[in-house]
C-alpha positions as CSV (number, residue, x, y, z in Angstrom):
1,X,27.3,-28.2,25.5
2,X,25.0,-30.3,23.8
3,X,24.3,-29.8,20.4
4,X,20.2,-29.9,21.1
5,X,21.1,-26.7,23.5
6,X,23.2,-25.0,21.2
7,X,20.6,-25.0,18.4
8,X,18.4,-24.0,20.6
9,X,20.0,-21.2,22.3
10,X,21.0,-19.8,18.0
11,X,17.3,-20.1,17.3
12,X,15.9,-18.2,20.3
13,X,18.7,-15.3,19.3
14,X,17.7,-15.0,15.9
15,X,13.8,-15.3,16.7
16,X,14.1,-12.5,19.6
17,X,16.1,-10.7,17.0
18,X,13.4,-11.4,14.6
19,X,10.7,-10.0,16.8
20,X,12.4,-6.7,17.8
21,X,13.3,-5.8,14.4
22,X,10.0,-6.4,12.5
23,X,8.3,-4.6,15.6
24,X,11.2,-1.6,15.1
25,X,10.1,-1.5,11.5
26,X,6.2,-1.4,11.9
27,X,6.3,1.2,14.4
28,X,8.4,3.3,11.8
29,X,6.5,2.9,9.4
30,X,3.3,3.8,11.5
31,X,5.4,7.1,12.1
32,X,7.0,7.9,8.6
33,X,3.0,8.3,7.5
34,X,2.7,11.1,9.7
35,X,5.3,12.9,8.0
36,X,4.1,12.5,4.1
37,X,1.2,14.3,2.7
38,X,-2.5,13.3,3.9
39,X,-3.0,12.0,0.2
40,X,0.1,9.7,0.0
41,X,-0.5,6.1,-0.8
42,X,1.9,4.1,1.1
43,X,2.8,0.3,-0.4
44,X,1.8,-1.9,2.8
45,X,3.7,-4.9,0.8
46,X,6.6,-3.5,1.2
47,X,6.8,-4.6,4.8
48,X,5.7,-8.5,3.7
49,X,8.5,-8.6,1.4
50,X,11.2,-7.4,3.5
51,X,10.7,-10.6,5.9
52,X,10.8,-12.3,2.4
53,X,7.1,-14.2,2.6
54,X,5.6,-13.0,-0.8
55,X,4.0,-16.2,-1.6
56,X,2.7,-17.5,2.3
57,X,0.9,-13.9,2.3
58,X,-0.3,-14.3,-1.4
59,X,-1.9,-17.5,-0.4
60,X,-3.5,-16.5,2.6
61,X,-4.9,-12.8,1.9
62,X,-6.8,-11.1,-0.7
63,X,-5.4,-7.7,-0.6
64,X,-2.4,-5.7,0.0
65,X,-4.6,-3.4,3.1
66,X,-2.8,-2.1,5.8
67,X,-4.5,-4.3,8.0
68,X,-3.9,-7.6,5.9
69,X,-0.5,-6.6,6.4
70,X,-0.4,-6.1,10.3
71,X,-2.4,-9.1,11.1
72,X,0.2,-11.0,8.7
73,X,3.2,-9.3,10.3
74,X,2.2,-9.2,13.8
75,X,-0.2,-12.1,14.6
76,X,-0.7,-15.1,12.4
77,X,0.6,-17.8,14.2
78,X,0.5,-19.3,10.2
79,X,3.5,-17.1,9.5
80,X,6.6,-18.2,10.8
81,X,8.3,-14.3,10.7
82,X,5.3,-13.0,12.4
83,X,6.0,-11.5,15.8
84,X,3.5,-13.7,17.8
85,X,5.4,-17.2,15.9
86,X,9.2,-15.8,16.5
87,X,8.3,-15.1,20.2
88,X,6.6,-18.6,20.4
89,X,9.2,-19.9,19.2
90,X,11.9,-18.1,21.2
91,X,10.1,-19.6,24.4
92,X,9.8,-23.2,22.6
93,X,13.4,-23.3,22.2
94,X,14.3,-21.6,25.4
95,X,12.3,-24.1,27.5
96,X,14.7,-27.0,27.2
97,X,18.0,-24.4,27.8
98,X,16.4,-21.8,30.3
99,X,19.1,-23.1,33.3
100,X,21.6,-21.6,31.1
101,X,20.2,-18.2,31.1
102,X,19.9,-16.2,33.9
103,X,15.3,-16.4,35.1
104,X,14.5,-13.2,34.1
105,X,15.0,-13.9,30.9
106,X,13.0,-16.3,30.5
107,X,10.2,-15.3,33.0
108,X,10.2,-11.6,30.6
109,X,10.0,-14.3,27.3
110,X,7.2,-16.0,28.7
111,X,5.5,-12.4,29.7
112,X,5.9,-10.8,26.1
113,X,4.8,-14.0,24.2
114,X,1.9,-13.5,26.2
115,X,1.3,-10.1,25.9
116,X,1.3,-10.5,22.0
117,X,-1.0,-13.3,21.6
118,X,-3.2,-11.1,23.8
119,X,-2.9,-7.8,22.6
120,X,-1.5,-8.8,19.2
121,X,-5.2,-9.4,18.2
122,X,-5.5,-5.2,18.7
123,X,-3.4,-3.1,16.1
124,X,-5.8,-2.1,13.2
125,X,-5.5,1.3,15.0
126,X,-2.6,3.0,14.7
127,X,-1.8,4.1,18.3
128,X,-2.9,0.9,19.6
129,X,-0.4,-0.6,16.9
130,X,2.3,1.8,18.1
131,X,2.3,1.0,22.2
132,X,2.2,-2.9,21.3
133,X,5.2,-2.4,19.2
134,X,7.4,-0.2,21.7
135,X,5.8,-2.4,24.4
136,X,8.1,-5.4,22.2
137,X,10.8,-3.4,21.6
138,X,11.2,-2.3,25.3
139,X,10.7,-6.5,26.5
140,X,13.6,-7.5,23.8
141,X,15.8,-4.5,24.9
142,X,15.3,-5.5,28.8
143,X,15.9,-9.0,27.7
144,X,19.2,-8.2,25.4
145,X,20.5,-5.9,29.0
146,X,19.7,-9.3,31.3
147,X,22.0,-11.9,29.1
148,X,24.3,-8.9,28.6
149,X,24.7,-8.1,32.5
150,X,23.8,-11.4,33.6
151,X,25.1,-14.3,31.8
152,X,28.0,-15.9,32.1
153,X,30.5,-15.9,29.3
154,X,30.2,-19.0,28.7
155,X,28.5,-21.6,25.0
156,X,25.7,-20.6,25.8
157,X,26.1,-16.9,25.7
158,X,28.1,-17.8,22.6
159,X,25.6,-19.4,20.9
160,X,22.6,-17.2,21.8
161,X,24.9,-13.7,20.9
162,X,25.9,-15.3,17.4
163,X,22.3,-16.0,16.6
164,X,21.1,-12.6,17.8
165,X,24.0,-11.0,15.4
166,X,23.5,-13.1,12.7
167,X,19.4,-12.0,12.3
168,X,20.5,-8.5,12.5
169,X,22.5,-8.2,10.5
170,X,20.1,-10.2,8.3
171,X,16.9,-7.8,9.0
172,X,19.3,-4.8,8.4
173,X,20.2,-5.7,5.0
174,X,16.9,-6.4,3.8
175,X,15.1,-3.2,5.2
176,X,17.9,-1.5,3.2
177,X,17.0,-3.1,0.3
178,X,13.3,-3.0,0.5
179,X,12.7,0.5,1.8
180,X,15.3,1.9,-0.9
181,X,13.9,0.5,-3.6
182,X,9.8,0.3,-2.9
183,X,9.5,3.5,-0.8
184,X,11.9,6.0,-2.5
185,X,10.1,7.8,-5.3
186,X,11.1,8.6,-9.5
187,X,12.6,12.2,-9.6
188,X,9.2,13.3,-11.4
189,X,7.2,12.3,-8.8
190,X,5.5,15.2,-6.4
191,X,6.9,13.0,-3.7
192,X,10.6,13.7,-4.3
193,X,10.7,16.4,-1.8
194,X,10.1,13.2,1.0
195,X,12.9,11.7,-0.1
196,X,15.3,12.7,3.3
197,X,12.7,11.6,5.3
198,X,11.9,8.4,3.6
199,X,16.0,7.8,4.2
200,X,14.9,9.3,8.0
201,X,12.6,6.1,8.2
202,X,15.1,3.6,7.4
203,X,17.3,4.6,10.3
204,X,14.7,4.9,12.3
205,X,13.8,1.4,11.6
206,X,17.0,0.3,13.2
207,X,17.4,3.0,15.7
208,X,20.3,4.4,13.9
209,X,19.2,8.5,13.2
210,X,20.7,9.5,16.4
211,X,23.6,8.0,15.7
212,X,24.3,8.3,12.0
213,X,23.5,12.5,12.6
214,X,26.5,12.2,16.1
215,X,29.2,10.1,13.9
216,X,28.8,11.0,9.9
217,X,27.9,14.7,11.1
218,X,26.4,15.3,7.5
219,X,22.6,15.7,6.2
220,X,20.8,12.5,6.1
221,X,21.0,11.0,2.4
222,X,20.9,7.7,0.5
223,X,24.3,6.9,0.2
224,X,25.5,8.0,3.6
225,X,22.7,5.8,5.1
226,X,23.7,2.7,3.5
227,X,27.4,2.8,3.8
228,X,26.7,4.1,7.7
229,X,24.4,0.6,8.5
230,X,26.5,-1.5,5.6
231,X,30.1,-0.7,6.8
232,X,30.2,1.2,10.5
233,X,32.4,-0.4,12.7
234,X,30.6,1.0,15.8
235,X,27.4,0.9,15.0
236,X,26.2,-2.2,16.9
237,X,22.9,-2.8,14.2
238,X,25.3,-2.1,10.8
239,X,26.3,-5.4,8.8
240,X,30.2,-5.0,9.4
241,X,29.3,-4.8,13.5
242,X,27.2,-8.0,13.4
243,X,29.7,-10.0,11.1
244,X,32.8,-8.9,14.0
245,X,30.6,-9.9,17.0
246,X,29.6,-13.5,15.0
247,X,32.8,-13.9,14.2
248,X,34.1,-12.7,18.2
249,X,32.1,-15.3,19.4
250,X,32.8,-18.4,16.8
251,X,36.4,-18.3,17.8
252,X,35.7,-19.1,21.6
253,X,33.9,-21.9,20.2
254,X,35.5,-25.5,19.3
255,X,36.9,-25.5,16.1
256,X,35.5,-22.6,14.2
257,X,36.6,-23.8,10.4
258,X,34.4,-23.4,7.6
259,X,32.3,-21.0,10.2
260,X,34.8,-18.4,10.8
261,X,35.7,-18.6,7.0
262,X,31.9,-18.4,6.0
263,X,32.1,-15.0,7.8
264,X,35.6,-13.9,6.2
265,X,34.0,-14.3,2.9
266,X,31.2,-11.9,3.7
267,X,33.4,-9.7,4.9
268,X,35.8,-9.6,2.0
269,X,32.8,-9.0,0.0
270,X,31.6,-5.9,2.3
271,X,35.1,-4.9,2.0
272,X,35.8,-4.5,-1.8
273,X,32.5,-2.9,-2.7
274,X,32.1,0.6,-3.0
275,X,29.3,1.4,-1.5
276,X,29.2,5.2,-1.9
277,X,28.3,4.3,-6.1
278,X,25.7,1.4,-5.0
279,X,21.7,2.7,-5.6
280,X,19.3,1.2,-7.3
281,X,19.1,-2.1,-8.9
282,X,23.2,-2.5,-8.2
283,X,22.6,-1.8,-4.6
284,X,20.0,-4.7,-4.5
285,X,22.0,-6.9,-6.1
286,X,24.8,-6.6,-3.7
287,X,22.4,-7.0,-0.6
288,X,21.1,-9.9,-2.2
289,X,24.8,-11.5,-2.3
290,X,25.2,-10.2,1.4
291,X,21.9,-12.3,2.2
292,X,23.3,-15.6,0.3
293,X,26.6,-15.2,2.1
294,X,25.1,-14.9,5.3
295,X,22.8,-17.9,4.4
296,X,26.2,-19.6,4.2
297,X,27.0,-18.9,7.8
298,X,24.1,-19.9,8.9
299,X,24.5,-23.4,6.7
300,X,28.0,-23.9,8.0
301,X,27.2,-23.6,12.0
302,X,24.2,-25.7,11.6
303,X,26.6,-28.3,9.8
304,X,29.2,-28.2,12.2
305,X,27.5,-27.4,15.7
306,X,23.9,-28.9,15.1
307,X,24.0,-31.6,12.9
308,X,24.3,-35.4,14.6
């Protein structure tokens, strides 16, 4: 495969990727208010600085409103993490590869980028907000069955997958990390009661409740969420999951080297820590190592797959 389409292919998995899982997070959110107290105030930041653009919104918007924040997350075409700019740029870099994917995929692409730039436009509401999210979330889940039940195993499907795993497992780590810290409350505060169901929220976020209450069979709490999306084997949206299925599909691709041991290092590093005593500033600190080592991964695929 040509390296142009194998770039490409990564970038439009890590941009749908992008997409679904900022659109998975706003629509929790939108629901986790329902469940506090009418007089909760609810730090709309939070959500800018899980995607890790502090500054671009800083420069561009004079407060931290709700709807500074939506329009930031879902529709500025400004903001490169924005749902409207990842699905623009999922089609952008699609265009040039789409024979390698089976039509649909690209034809449902092309329908939800412009569904977004339409309706993106409409979310200061909160139910309108809610259908345009679950409307993007259903698109990138028909999408994720058509390449799954419909593309060959093959580079491409290689390249697309490892992108795809790589932004999840990316995404995952930082809601962790921002909802644990910014949205869990002091042990004074009237909010500690909320606690479970701020911890709720952040599986929710990844469509992982169902499944953390069928496999850890215990009541939801801090700990058990994080080592459950940190370290689950079978949990396709947990960090350990997305570092096996990268690492699945590197070694059916030519000569794997400093790739495969990019991801061996993360893993070693997910391996040793104990994640049952990680909260609080330590558990930040280690998702912030998990971030820099998957920066690494990304570094060492784009210097030996994309790079001319």
């Amino acid at each position: 495969m040509l390296s142009r389409l194998a770039q490409n292919l990564f970038w439009t998995g890590r941009y749908l990727e992008r997409a679904e899982s900022t659109a998975r997070l706003i629509n929790a959110t939108t629901l986790l208010l329902l469940d506090m107290p009418r007089q909760t105030e609810f730090d709309w930041r939070a959500l800018v600085e899980i995607v890790g653009a502090d500054d671009a919104f800083a420069q561009r918007y004079p407060d931290d409103s709700e709807a500074s924040v939506m329009r930031f997350l879902v529709a500025d075409r400004m903001h490169p993490s924005s749902i409207a700019s990842a699905l623009a740029m999922a089609r952008e870099n699609l265009r040039s590869a789409r024979d390698l994917v089976p039509r649909e995929v690209w034809e449902e692409i092309n329908g939800l980028h412009l569904f977004i730039a339409d309706e993106g436009q409409h979310i200061e509401r909160r139910l309108a907000r809610s259908r345009v999210m679950e409307r993007v979330v259903h698109s990138a889940r028909q999408i994720a069955g058509m390449i799954e039940s419909g593309m060959s195993r093959d580079a491409a499907y290689d390249m697309l997958t490892l992108g795809l795993s790589l932004e999840r497992a990316d995404m995952t780590t930082r809601i962790i990390d921002v909802r644990s810290s910014d949205l869990l409350v002091d042990e004074n505060s009237d909010l500690r009661p909320y606690q479970t169901v701020q911890w709720i929220s952040v599986l929710k976020s990844l469509s992982a409740f169902q499944m953390y209450r069928r496999h850890v069979r215990v009541r939801v709490t801090g700990p058990g969420v994080v080592r459950f999306l940190l370290a689950d084997t079978a949990f396709p949206r947990s960090v350990r999951f997305c570092l096996q299925r990268a690492s699945q599909r590197l070694s059916r691709l030519p000569a794997p080297g400093r790739c495969s041991a990019s991801i061996d290092a993360a893993m070693h590093v997910l391996g040793d820590a104990d994640l049952s005593t990680l909260k609080g500033h330590r558990l930040s600190e280690f998702l912030d190592r998990i971030q820099i080592e998957l920066n690494g991964i990304n570094n060492a695929i784009q210097d030996r797959y994309f790079q001319h």
